[in-house]
Backbone bond lengths (Angstrom), bond angles and torsions (degrees), N, CA, C in turn:
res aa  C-N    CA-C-N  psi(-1)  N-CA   C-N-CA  omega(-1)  CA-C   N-CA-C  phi
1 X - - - 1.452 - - 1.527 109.38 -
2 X 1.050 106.54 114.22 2.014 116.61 159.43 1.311 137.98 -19.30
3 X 1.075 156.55 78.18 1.163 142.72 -150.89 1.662 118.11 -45.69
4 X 1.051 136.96 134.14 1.117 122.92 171.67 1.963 109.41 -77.42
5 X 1.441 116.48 133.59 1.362 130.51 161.54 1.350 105.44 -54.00
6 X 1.355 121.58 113.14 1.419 141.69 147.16 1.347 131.97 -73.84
7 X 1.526 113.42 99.05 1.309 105.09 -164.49 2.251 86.18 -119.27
8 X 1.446 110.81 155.84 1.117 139.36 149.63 1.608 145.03 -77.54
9 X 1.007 127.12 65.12 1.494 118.69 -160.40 1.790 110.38 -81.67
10 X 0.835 95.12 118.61 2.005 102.43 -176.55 1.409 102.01 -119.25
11 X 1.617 114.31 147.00 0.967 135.08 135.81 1.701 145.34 -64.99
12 X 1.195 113.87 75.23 1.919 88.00 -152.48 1.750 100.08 -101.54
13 X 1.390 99.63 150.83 1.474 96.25 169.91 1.897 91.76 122.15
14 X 1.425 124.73 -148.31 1.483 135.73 -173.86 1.341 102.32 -113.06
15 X 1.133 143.43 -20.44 1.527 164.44 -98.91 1.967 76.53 -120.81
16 X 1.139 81.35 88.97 1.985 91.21 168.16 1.425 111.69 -91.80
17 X 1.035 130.87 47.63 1.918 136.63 169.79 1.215 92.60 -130.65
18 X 1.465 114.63 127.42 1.207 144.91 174.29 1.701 124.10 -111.30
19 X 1.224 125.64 -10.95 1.421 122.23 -127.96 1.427 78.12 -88.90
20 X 1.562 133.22 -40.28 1.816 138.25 -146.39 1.535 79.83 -90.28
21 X 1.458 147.46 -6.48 1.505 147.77 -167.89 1.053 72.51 -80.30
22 X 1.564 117.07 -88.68 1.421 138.62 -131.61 1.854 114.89 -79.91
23 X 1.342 111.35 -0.54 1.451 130.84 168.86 1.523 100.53 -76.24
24 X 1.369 117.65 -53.53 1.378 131.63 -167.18 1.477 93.92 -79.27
25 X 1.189 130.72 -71.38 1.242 118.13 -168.40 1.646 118.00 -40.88
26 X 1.647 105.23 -39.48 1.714 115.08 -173.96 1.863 98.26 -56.19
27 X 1.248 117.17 -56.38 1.216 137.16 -160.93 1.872 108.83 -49.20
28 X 1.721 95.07 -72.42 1.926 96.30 160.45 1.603 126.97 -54.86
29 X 1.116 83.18 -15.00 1.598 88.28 171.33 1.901 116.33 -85.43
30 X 1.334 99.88 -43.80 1.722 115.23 166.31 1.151 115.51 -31.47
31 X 1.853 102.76 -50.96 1.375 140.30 -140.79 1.702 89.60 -91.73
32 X 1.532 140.67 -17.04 1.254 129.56 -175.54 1.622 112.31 97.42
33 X 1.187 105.62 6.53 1.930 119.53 175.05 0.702 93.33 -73.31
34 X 1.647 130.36 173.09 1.648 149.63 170.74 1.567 86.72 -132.02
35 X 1.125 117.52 119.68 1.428 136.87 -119.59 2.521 87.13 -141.60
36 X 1.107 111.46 103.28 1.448 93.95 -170.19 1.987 89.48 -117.08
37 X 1.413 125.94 124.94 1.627 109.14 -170.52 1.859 80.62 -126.83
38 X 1.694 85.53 124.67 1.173 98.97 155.64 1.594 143.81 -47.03
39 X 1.647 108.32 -22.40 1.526 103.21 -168.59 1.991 102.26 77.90
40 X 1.457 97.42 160.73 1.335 123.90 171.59 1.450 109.56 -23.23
41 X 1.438 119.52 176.99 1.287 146.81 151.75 1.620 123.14 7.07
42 X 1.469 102.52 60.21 1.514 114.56 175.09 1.694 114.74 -92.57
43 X 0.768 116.38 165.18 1.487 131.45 -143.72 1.827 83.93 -117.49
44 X 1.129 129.59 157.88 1.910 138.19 -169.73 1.836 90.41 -79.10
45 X 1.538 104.83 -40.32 1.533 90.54 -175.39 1.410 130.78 -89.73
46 X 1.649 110.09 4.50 0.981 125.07 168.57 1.654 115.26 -92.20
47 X 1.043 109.39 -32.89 1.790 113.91 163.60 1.058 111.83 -76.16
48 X 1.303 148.15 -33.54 1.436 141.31 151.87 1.761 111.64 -48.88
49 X 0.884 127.34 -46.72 1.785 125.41 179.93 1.604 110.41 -75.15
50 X 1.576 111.75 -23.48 1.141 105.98 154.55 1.576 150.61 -30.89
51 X 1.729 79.92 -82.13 1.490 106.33 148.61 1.341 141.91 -46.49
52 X 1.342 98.32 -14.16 1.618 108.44 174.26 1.077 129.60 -105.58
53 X 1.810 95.50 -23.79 1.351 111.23 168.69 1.735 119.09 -88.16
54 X 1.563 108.51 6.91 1.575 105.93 -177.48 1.398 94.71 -124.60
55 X 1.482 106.00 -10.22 1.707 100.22 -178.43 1.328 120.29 79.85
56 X 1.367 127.03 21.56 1.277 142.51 160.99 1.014 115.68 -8.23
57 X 1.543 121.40 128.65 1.615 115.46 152.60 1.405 120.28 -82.77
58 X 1.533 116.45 -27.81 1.479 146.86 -109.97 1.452 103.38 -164.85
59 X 1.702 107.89 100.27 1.869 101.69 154.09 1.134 111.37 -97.36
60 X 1.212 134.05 140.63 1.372 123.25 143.50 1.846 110.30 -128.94
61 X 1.432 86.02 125.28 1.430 102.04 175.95 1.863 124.34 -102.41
62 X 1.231 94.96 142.11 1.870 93.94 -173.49 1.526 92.25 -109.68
63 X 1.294 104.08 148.43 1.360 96.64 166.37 1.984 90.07 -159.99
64 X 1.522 97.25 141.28 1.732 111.92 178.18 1.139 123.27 -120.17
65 X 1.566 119.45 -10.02 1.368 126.81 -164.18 1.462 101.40 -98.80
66 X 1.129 152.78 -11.89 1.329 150.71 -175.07 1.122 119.37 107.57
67 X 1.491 123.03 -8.94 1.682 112.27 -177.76 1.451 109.67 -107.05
68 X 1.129 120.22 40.51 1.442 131.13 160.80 1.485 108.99 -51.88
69 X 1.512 117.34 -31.20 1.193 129.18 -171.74 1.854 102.05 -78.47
70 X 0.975 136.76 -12.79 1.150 146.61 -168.58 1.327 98.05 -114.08
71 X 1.484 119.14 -98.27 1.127 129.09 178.61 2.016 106.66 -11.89
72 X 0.899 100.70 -85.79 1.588 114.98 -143.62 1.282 111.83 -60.64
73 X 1.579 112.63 -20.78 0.988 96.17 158.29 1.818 125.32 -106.82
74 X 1.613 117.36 15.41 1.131 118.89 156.89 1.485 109.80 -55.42
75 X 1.588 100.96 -48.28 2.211 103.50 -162.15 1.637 94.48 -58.69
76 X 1.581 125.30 -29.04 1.434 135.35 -162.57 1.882 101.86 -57.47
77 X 1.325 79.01 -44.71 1.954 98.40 -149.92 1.795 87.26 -90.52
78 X 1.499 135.65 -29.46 1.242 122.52 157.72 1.704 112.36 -47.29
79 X 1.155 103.56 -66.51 1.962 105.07 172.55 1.532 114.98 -35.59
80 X 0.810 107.85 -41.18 1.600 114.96 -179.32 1.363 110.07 -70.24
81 X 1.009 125.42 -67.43 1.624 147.60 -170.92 2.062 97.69 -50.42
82 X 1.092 94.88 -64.20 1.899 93.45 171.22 1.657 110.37 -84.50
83 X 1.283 121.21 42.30 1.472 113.47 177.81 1.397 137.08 18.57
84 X 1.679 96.59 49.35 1.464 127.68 176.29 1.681 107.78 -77.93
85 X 1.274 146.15 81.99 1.424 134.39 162.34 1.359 132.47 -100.12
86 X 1.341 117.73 13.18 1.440 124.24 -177.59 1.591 114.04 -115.69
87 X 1.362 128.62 27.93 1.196 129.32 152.05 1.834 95.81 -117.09
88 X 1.546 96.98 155.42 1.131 154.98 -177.77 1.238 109.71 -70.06
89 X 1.416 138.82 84.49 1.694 103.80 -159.53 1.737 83.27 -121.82
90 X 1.517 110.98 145.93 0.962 106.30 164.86 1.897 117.16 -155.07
91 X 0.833 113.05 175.26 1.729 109.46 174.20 1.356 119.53 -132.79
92 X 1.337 104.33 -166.49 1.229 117.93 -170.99 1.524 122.54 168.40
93 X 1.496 115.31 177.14 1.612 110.45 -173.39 1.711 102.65 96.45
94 X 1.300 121.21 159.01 1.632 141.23 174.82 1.434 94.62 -7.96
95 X 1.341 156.77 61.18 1.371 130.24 143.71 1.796 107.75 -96.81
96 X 1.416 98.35 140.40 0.945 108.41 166.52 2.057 134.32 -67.37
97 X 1.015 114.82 126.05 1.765 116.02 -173.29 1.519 101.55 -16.47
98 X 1.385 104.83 -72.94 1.493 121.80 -170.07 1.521 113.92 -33.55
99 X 1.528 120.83 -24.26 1.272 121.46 -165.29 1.404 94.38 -101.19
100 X 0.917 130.41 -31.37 1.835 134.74 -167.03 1.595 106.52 -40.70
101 X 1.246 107.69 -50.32 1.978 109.14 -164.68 1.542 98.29 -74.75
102 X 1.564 117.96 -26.61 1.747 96.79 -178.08 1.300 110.28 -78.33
103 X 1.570 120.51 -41.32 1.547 137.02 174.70 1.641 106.84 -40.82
104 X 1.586 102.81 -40.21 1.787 101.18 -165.08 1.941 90.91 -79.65
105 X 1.043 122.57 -43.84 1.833 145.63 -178.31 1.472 82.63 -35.02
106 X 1.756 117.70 -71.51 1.577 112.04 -158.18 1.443 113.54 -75.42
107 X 1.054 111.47 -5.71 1.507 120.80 176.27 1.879 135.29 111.36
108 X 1.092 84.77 7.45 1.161 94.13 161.08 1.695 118.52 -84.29
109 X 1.291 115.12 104.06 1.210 139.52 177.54 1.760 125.28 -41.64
110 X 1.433 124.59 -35.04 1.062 144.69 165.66 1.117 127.41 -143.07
111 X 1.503 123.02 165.03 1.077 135.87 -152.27 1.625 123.00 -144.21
112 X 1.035 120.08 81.05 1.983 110.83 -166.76 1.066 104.36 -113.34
113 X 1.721 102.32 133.08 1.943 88.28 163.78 1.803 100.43 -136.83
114 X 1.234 100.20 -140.69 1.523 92.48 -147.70 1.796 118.67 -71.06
115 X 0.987 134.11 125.51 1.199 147.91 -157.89 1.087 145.67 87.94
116 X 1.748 108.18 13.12 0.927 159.42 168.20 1.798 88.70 -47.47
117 X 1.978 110.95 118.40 1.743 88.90 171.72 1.558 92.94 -101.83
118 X 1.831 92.55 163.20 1.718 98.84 -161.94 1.485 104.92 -78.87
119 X 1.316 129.08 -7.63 1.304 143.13 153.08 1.957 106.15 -14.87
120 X 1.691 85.44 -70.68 1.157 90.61 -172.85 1.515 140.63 -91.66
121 X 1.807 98.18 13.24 1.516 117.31 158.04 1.410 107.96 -80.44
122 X 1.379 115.98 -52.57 1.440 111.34 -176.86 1.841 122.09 -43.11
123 X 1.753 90.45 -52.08 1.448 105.02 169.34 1.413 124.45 -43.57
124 X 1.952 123.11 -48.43 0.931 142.27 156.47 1.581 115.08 -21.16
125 X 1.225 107.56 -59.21 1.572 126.64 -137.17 1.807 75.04 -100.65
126 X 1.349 130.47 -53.81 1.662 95.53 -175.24 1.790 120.76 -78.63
127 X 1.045 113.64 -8.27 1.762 123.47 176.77 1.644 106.13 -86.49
128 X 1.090 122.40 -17.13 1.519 132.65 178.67 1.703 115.82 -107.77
129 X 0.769 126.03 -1.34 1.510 138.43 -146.77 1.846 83.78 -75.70
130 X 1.369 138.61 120.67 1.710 128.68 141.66 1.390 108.49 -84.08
131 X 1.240 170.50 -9.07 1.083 141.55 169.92 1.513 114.14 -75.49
């Protein structure tokens, strides 16, 4: 039997909209993922212990409130800092173009925002997969 892909979906930051989380989460889950969603307003070091504690292959982070620019790449630079390199980390939700090349720079690997079909996250997530 196959392993099933373990992916994490977090919210980090104050950013109380969930719905583009929980679309994505339904979807990898559709898709045969084992699908673990944090819920609301997690903190970068609490989505990092997550992931470690569910064994993640797979981040994907939403973020709507604007500090995607902060956030995402704090959870990035947590992975780094504990010599974490075999998840997948990626985001998504309201970022603007302009922000994409520093977000991809700190390590966050991808980038989706809205109309994004989940087709092509799933697709993403098995052609990209390091573990």
């Amino acid at each position: 039997m196959e392993k099933r892909i373990r992916v994490v979906v977090a919210k980090p930051g104050l950013d109380g909209h969930d719905r583009g989380a929980k679309v994505i989460a339904r979807a990898l889950r559709d898709a045969g993922m084992e699908v673990i969603y944090t819920g609301l307003r997690q903190t970068p070091q609490a989505i990092f212990q997550t992931c470690i504690q569910e064994d993640a292959d797979v981040l994907c982070m939403s973020s709507l409130s604007g500090a995607h620019d902060y956030l995402f790449p704090r959870v990035a630079e947590i992975f780094k800092e504990e010599g974490v390199s075999d998840v997948l980390i990626m985001g998504g939700g309201i970022i603007p173009e302009e922000d994409v090349p520093k977000l991809k720079s700190s390590g966050v690997e991808a980038i989706f925002g809205p109309g994004t079909k989940t087709t092509d996250i799933v697709e993403y997530i098995r052609t990209h997969l390091k573990k």
